[in-house]
N, C-alpha and C positions, 0 to 999 in steps of 0.2 A: 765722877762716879756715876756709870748708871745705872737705873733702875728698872729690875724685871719682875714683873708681876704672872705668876700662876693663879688660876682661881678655877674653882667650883667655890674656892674659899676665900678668894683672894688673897693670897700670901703674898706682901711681900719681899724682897731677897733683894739686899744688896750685893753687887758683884765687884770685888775689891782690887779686880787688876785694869790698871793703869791702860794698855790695851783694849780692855773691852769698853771702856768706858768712852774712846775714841771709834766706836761704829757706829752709832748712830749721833750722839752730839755732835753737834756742831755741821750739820751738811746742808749744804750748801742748795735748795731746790730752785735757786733762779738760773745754774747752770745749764748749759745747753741739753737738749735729748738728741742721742747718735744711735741710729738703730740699722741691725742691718737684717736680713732675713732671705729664703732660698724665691719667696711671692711677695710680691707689694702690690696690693690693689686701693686705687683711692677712689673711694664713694663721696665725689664732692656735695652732690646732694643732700646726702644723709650728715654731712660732714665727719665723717670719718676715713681711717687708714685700714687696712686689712694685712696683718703681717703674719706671712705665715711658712714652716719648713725652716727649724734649726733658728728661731729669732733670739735676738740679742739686743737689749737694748741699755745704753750705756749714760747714766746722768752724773757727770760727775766722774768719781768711785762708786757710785752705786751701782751694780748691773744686776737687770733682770733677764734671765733665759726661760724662755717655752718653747709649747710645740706651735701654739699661733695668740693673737696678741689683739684686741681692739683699739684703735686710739682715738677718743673723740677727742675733736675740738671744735672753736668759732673762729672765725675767717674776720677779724676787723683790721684786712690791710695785707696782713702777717698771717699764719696761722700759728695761733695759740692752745696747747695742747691742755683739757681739761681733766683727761682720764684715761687710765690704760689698764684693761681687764687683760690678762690671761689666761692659758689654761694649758693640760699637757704640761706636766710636767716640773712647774714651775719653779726656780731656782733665782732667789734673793740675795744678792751677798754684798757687803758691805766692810772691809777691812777684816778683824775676823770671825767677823758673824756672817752665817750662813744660815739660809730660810728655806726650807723645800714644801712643797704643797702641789692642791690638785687644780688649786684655782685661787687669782691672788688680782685684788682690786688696786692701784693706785692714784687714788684721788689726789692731782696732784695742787689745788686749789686748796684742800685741807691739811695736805704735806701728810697724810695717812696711807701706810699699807694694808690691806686686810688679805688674809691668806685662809683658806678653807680646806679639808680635806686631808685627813694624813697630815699633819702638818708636826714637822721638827722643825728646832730650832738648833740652833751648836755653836755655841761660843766656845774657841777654844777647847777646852777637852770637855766644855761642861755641854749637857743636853738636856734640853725639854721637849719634851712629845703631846700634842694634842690633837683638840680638830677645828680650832679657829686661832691664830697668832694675828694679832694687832699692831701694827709697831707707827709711832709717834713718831715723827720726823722733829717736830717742835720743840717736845718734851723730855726723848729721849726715852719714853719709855714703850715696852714692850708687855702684851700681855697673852697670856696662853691661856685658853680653857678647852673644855669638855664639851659646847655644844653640839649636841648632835651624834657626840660620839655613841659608839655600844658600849663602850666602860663608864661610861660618865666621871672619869676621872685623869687627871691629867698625870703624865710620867715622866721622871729624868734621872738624871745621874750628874751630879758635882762632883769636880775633883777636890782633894783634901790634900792642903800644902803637908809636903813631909817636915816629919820632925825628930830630932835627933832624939 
């Protein structure tokens, strides 16, 4: 089962379908990173990628979409990818969780997404709206709040199993 947390208050909500509970547990971050995009610039010096026009990038089942994308890394050998900023657009999805924002961090060293701006979440038919979403690769869990925002509060909508 897992666990989504909203906060100004922290609330939070267990999610009791069987599905959602397989989006973020259990993945897998030693898998490969497959990306593709319309620019690819590499700044060896700086050590980083520059990706950018329509990028996609694919870990796993995880895929991340923007309008362009930074990727550091270090160079012992191999290159090792340490971090991958977006922006434009950004679009998180994960089995059936879907994450959209205006700018979204991947630290992939701490297996942490942070997403900023606008930011929805939408498992299945449920939704959470804020303006910072966290999500826990680890732990499984995800957190929404209000920083930043002009509401200072965070908004969604759950669906409610029918009943006879």
């Amino acid at each position: 089962m897992a666990l989504l947390c909203m906060s100004t208050a922290t609330l939070p909500l267990l999610i009791a379908s069987p599905a959602a509970s397989q989006a973020i547990a259990g993945f897998n971050s030693n898998a490969p990173v497959n990306y593709e995009a319309d620019r690819i610039e590499l700044q060896d010096k700086q050590k980083r990628v520059i990706l950018s026009g329509n990028v996609d990038i694919a870990q796993g089942d995880l895929r991340l979409r923007a309008a362009r994308t930074t990727v550091a890394y270090t160079d012992a050998g191999s290159l090792r990818i340490q971090r991958i900023e977006a922006s434009g657009g950004v679009m998180v999805n994960r089995g059936t969780e879907a994450a959209r924002g205006d700018v979204a961090v991947y630290d992939l060293n701490r297996r942490i997404i942070t997403m900023v701006g606008s930011v929805s979440l939408q498992r299945g038919s449920d939704t959470l709206n804020g303006a910072r979403l966290v999500i826990d690769l680890n732990s499984g869990i995800s957190s929404v709040d209000s920083r930043g925002s002009g509401s200072g509060r965070v908004s969604g909508s759950f669906a409610v199993p029918k009943r006879d």
